[in-house]
C-alpha positions as CSV (number, residue, x, y, z in Angstrom):
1,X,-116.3,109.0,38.1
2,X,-115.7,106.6,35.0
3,X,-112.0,106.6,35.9
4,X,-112.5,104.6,38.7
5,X,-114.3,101.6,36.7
6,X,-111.6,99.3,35.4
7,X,-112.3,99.6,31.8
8,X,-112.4,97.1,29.4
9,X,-111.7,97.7,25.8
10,X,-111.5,94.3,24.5
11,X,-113.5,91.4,26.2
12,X,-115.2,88.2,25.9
13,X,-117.8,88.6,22.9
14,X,-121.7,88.3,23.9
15,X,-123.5,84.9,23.3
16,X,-123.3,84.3,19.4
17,X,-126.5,83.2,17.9
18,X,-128.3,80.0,17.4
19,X,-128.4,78.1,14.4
20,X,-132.1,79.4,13.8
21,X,-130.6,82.7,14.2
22,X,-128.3,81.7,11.6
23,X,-131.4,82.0,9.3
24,X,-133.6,84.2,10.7
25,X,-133.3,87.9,9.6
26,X,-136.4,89.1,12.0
27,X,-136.6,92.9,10.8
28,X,-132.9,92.9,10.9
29,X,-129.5,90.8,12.3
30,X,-127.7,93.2,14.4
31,X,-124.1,93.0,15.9
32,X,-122.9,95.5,19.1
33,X,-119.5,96.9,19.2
34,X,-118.9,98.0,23.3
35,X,-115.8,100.7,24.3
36,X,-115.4,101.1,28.0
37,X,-116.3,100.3,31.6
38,X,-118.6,97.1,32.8
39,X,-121.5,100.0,33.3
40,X,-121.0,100.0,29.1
41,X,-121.3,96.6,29.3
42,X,-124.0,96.3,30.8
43,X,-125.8,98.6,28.7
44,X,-124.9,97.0,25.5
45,X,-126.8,94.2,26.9
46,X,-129.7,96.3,27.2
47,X,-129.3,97.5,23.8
48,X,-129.1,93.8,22.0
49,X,-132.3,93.2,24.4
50,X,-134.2,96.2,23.1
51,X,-133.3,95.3,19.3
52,X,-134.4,92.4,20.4
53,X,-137.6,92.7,21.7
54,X,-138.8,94.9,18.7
55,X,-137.6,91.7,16.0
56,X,-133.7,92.0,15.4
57,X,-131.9,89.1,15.8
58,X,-128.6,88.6,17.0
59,X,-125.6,87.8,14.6
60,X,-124.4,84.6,14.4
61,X,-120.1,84.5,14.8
62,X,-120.3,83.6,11.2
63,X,-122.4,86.2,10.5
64,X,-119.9,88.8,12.2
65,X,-116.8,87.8,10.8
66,X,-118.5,88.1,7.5
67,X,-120.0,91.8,8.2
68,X,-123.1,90.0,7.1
69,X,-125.4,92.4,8.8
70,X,-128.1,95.0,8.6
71,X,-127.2,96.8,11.7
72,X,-123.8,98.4,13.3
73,X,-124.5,99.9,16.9
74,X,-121.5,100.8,18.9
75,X,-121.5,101.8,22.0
76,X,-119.1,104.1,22.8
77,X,-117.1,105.6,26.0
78,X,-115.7,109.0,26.7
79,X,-113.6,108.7,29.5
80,X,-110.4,109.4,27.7
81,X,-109.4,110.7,24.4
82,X,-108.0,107.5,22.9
83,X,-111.7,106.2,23.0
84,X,-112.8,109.1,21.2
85,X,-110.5,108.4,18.4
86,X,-110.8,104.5,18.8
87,X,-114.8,105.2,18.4
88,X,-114.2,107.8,15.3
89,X,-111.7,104.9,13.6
90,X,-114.4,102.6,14.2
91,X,-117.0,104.9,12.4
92,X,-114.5,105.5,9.5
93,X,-114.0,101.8,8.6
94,X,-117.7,101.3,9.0
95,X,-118.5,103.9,6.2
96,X,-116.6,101.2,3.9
97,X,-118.9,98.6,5.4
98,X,-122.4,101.2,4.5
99,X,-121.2,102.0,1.1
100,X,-120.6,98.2,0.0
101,X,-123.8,97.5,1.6
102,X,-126.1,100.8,1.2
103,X,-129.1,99.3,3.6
104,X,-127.3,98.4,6.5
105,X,-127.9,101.2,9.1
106,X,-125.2,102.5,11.3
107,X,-125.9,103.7,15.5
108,X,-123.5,105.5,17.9
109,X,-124.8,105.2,21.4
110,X,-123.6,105.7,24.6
111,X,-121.1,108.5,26.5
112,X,-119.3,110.2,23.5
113,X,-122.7,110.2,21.7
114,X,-124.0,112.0,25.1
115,X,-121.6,113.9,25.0
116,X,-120.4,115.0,21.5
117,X,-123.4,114.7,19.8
118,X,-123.1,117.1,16.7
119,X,-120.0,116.6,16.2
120,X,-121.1,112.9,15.0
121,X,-123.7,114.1,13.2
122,X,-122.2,116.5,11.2
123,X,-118.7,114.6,10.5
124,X,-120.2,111.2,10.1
125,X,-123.5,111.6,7.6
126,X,-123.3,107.7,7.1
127,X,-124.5,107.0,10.2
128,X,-128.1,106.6,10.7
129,X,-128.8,107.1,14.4
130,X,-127.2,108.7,17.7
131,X,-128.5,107.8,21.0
132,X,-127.0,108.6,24.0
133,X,-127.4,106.6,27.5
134,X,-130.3,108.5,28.7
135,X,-132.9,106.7,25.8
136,X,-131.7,103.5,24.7
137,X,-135.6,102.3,24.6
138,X,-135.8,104.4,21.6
139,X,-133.2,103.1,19.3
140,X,-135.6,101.1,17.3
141,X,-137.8,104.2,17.0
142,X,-134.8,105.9,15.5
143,X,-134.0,103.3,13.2
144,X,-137.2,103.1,11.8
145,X,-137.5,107.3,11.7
146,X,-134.1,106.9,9.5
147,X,-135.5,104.2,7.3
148,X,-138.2,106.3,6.5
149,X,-136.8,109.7,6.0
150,X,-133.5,108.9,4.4
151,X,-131.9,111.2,6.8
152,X,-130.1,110.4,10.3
153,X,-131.7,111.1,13.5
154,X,-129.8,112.6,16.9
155,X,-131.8,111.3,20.0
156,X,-130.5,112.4,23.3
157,X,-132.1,112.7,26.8
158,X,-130.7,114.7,29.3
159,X,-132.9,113.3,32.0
160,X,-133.0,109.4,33.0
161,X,-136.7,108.5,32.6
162,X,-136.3,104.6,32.4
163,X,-133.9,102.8,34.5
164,X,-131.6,100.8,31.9
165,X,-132.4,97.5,34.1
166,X,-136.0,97.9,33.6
167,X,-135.5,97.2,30.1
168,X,-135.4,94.1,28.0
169,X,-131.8,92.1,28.2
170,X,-129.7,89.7,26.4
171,X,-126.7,88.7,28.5
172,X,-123.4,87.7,27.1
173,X,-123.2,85.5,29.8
174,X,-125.2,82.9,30.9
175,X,-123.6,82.2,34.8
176,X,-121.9,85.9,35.3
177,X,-124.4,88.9,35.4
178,X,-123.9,92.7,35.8
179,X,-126.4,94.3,38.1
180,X,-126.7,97.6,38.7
181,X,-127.5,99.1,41.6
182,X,-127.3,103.0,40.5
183,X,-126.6,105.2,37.4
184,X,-124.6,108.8,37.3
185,X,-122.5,110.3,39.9
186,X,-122.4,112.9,42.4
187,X,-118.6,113.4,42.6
188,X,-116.9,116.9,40.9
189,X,-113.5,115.4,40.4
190,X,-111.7,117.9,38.3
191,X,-110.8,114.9,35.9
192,X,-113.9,113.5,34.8
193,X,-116.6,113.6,31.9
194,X,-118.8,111.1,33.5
195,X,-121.3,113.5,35.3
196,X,-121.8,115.2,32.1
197,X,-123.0,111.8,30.0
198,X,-124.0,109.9,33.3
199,X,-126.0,112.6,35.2
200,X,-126.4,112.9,38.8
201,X,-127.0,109.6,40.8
202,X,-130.1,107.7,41.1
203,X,-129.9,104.4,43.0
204,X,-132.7,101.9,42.3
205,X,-134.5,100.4,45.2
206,X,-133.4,97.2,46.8
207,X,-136.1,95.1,46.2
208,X,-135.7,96.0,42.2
209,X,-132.0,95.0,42.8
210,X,-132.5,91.8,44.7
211,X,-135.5,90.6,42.3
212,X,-133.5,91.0,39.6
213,X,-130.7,89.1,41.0
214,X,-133.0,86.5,42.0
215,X,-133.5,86.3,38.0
216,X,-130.8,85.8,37.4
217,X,-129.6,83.3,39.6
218,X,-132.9,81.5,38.7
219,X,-131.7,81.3,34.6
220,X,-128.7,79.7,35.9
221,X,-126.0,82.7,36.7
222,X,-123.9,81.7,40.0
223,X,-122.2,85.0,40.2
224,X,-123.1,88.4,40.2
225,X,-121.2,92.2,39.9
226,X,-123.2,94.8,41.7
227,X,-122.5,97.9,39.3
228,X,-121.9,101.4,39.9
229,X,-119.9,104.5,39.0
230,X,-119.5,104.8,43.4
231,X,-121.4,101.8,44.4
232,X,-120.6,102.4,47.6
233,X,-122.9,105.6,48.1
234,X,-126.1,103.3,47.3
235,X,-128.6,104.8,49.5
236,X,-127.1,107.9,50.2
237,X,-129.7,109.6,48.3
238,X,-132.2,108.0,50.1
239,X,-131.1,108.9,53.6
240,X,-129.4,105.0,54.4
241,X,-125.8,105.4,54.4
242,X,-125.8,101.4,55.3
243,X,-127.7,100.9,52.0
244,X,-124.6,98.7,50.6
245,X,-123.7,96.8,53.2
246,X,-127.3,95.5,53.6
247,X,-127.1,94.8,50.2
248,X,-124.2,93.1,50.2
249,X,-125.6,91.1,53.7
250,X,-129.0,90.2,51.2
251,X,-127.4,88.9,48.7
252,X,-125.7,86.3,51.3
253,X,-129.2,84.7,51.6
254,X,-130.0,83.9,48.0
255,X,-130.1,80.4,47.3
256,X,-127.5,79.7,44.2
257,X,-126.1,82.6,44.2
258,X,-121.9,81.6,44.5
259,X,-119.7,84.4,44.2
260,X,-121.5,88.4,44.8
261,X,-118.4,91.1,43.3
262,X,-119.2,95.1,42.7
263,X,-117.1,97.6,40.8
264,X,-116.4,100.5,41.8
265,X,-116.3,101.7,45.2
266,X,-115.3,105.6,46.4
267,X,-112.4,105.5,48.8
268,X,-114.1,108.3,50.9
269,X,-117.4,106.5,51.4
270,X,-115.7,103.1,51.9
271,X,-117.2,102.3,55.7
272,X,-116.6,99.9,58.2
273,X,-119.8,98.4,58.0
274,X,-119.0,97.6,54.3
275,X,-116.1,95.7,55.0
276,X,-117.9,93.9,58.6
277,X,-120.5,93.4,55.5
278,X,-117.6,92.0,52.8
279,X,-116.0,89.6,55.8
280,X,-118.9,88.3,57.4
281,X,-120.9,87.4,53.8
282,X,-119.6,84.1,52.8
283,X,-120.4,84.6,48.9
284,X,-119.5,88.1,48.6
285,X,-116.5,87.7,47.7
286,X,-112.2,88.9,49.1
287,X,-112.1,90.9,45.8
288,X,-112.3,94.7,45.6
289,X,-111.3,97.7,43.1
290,X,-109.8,101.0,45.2
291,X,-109.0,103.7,43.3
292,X,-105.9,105.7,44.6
293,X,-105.6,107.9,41.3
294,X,-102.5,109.6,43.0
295,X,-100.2,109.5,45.7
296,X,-100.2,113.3,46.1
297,X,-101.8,115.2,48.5
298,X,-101.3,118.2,46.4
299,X,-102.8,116.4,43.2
300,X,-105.5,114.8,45.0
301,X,-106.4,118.2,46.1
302,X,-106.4,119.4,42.5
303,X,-108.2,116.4,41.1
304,X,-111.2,117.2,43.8
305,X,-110.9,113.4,45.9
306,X,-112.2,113.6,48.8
307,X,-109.5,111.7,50.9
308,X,-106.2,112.4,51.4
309,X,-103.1,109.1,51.1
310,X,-102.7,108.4,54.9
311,X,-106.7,108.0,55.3
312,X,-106.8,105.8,52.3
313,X,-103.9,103.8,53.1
314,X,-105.9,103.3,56.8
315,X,-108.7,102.2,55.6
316,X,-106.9,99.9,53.0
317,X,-105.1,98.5,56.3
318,X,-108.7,97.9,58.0
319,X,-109.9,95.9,54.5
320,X,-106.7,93.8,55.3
321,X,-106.6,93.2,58.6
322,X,-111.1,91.9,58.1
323,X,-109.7,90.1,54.8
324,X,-105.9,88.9,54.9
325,X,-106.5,87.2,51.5
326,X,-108.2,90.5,49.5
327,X,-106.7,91.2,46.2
328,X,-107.2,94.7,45.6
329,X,-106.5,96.4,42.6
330,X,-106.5,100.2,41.4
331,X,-106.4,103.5,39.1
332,X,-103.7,105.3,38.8
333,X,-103.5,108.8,36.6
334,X,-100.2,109.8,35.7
335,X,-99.1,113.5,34.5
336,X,-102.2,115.1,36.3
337,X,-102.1,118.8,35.2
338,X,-99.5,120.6,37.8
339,X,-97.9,117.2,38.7
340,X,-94.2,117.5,39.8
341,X,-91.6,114.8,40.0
342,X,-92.0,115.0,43.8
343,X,-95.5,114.0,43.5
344,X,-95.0,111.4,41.0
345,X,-92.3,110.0,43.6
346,X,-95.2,110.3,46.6
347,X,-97.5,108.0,44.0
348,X,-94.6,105.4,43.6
349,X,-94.0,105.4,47.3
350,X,-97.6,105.1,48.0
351,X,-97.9,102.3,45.6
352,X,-95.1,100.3,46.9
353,X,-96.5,101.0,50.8
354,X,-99.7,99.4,49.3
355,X,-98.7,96.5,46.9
356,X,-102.3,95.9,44.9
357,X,-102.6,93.0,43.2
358,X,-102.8,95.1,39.5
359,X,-102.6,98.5,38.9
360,X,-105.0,100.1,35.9
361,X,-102.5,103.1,35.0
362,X,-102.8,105.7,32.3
363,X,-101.9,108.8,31.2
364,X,-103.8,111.9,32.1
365,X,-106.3,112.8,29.0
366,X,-107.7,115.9,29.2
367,X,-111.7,116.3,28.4
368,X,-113.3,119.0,27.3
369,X,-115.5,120.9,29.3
370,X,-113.8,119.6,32.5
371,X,-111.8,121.7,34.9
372,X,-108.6,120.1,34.8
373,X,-108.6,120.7,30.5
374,X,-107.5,124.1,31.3
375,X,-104.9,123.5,33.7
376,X,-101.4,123.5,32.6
377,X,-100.6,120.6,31.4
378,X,-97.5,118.2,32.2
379,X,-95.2,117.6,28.7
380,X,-96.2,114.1,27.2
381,X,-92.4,112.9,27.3
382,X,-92.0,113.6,30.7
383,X,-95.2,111.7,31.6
384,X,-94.2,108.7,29.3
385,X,-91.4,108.5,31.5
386,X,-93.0,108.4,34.6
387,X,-96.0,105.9,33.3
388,X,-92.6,103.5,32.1
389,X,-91.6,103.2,35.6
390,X,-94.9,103.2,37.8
391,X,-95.9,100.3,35.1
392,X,-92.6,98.5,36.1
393,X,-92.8,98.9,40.0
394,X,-96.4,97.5,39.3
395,X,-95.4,94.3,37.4
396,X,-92.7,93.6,40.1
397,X,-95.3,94.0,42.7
398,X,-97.9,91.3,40.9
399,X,-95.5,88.8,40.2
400,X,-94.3,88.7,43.9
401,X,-98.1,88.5,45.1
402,X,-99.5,86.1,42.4
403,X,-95.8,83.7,43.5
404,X,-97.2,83.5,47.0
405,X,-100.1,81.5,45.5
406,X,-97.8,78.4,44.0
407,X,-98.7,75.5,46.2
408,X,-101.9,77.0,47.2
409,X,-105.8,75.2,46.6
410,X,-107.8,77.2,45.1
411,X,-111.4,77.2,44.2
412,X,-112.2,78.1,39.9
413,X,-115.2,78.8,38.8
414,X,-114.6,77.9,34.9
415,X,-115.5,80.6,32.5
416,X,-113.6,79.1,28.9
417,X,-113.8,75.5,28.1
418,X,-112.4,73.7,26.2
419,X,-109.0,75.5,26.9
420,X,-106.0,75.0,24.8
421,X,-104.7,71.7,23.7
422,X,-100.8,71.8,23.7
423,X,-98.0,68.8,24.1
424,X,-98.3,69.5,28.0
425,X,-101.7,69.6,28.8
426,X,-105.6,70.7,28.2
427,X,-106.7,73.7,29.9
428,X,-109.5,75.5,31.0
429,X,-110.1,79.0,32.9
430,X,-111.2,81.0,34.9
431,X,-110.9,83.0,37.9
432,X,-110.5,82.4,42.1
433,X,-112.4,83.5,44.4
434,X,-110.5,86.6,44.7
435,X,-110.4,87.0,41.3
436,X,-107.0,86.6,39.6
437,X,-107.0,84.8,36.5
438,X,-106.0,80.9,36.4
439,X,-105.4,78.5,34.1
440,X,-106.5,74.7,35.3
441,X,-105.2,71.7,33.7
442,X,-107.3,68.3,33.2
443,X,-106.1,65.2,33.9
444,X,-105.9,62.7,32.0
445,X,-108.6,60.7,31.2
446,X,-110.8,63.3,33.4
447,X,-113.9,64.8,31.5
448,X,-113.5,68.4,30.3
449,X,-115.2,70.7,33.1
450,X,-118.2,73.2,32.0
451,X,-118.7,77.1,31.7
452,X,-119.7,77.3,35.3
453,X,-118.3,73.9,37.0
454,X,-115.8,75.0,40.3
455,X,-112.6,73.3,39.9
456,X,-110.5,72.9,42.9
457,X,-106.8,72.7,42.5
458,X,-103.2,73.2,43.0
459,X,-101.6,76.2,41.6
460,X,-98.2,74.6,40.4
461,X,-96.7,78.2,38.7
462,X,-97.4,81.6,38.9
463,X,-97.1,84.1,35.6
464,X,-96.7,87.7,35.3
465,X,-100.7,87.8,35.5
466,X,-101.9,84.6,36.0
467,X,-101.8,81.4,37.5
468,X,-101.2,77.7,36.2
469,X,-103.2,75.1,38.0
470,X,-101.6,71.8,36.0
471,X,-101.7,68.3,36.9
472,X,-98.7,66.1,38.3
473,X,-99.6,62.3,39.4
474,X,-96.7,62.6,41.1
475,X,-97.1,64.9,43.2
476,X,-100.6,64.3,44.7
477,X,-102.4,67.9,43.9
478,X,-106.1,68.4,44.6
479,X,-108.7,68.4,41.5
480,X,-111.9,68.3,42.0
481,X,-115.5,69.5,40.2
482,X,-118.0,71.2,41.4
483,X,-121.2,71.2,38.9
């Protein structure tokens, strides 16, 4: 149920190396290009820990902007068919890349390698190795296999034998850490690839969850994201449908550990208990991810969800009335095969009953081998059309919501420093407890806060999708650090 896992396309790059990497070759400097989710994410930290721990090193920033490396992995997403061509782009500029430089070796991991495997061997001979997201622990193997041979070698796994968090890690963060809780999904929604390059669900056992967040937290991470494609089935498997919230209830007992998150929750399994568990937890945090996907009965009926709008906009009432201060954002697919103008108006009308803070919307994108490929499908204008306006009844929505901060305290855990210099003032950022996006200014004459320092201050102006936090002597805000 990848569609229901904000994706990410562009985001913070991992930790660059250290001078001594700078040097170092090691059997090899590697770089990791991620598409998709934070589940992708998290395995292309996995990946750079692997390489890793059989002698690559890391490429510096220098190193990277200078394609001065011996090793290209992407690691690629499948969820909709704009990845597919971003990945196969990718690939085609990276042939330029091989031929200049006829040693470097070339990997394709992750979901579109699960999934379109021979179509990547047999259209891109360049690269070296495919691995899917089933064997990353034998990428190295691969490597070596290709070096040897002079041919490319296809690895892929149908069955999860090793648990991606069992294996070695380099995190591109040193105070925010994914952890996941469970791989794969159960769910048959008409829409989605994911149980095809995911598999079935497999939760890992609390203990292995909370050890590792321990870890973590001991290495110097304050906050955590509990990961999932429906993290809110944890357990099911197992027989505990109360799994999650006594997760979520654990991780209030960990020493250190500020702020808990987790992405993404079913709307169906979304329990009382998990939101008793959400309100009573003082770290886990008044943030949450609910996918709608449509407003339409009908569609929703078609797409295979198992809830219908009034039950999710009940529960989404019961999240609010536990957490009046939630920000809760959403998917939204627009020009589902078979979609109407009356349904698309239901979706608007749903989405203005339910004012999330942001709105993930995009266009439906048929995948092959999944039911809803074969449906008729809505014409592309038409669903232009409709994206134009759900986009703009979205943006009207955020700015009201993010307004009602101005004047407000809050509490920023600072994740770029130093920020921008300008005529007006220095900046760093980071995000709220609930997670919206602010930028804080430092006084003057005030040391510059660190990655990781809470700042506590006044939000003087809210943007179109973020808040300013800037200093007035005149006016006598709050600002004050945490370390």
């Amino acid at each position: 149920m990848n569609e229901d896992m904000m994706t990410l396309e562009e985001r913070e790059p991992a930790a660059s190396g250290t001078a001594d990497a700078m040097e170092a070759r090691g059997r090899g400097v590697f770089q990791v290009h991620t598409l998709g989710c934070q589940m992708n994410v998290h395995d292309s930290e996995r990946i750079a820990g692997v390489l890793e721990a059989a002698g690559y090193v890391r490429a510096s920033e220098r190193q990277e902007a200078e394609h001065d490396v011996d090793l290209m992995v992407m690691n690629t997403c499948a969820v909709r068919e704009n990845a597919s061509e971003r990945m196969y782009g990718t690939i085609r500029k990276w042939k330029g890349l091989k031929y200049a430089n006829p040693d470097m070796q070339i990997a394709i991991g992750g979901c579109m390698a699960q999934l379109d495997r021979e179509r990547i061997a047999e259209h891109t001979p360049w690269v070296d190795a495919v691995f899917g997201t089933k064997n990353i622990e034998g990428l190295p193997a691969m490597l070596d296999r290709a070096r040897e041979t002079g041919r490319p070698q296809v690895g892929i796994k149908d069955a999860l034998e090793t648990f991606p968090s069992d294996l070695p890690v380099d995190r591109g963060s040193k105070v925010s850490a994914w952890i996941a809780i469970s791989v794969g999904c159960n769910n048959t929604c008409t829409f989605c690839i994911v149980p095809t390059t995911r598999g079935r669900e497999r939760d890992r056992r609390p203990g292995d969850v909370l050890a590792e967040i321990r870890r973590v937290v001991d290495a110097g991470a304050k906050e955590v994201t509990l990961l999932g494609q429906n993290v809110n089935s944890y357990g099911y498997g197992h027989g505990d449908r109360y799994a999650f919230s006594k997760l979520l209830r654990a991780c209030g007992t960990i020493d250190g550990l500020e702020r808990v998150r987790f992405t993404s929750p079913h709307p169906a399994a979304f329990t009382d208990d998990v939101i008793a568990a959400m309100a009573d937890t003082p770290n886990v945090m008044h943030q949450l991810h609910f996918p709608l996907q449509s407003g339409s009965d009908r569609i929703l009926r078609a797409m295979r969800r198992s809830y219908r709008t009034q039950r999710f906009l009940d529960t989404l009432g019961r999240i609010r009335e536990a957490m009046p201060d939630a920000q809760i954002s959403t998917d939204v697919i627009v020009g589902f095969p078979g979609e109407t103008e009356e349904d698309f108006e239901q979706t608007m009308a749903v989405m203005e009953q339910a004012r999330f803070s942001t709105a993930f919307t995009f266009i439906y994108s048929p995948r092959p081998g999944t039911p809803a490929a074969v449906m008729d499908q809505v014409p592309h204008d038409m669903v232009q059309e409709r994206l134009e306006r759900l986009v703009a009844l979205q943006e009207r929505i955020t700015e009201e919501n993010l307004a009602t901060f101005e004047g407000r305290d809050v509490e920023v855990m600072v994740t770029g420093t130093p920020g921008k210099k300008d005529d007006r003032t220095h900046r760093v950022t980071g995000r709220e407890r609930t997670g919206v996006l602010v930028h804080v200014g430092v006084p003057e004459g005030q040391p510059t806060p660190q990655v990781g320092d809470f700042v506590t201050a006044t939000v003087t102006h809210a943007g179109r999708h973020n808040l300013l936090a800037d200093p007035d002597p005149t006016k006598g805000q709050t600002y004050a650090v945490r370390h």
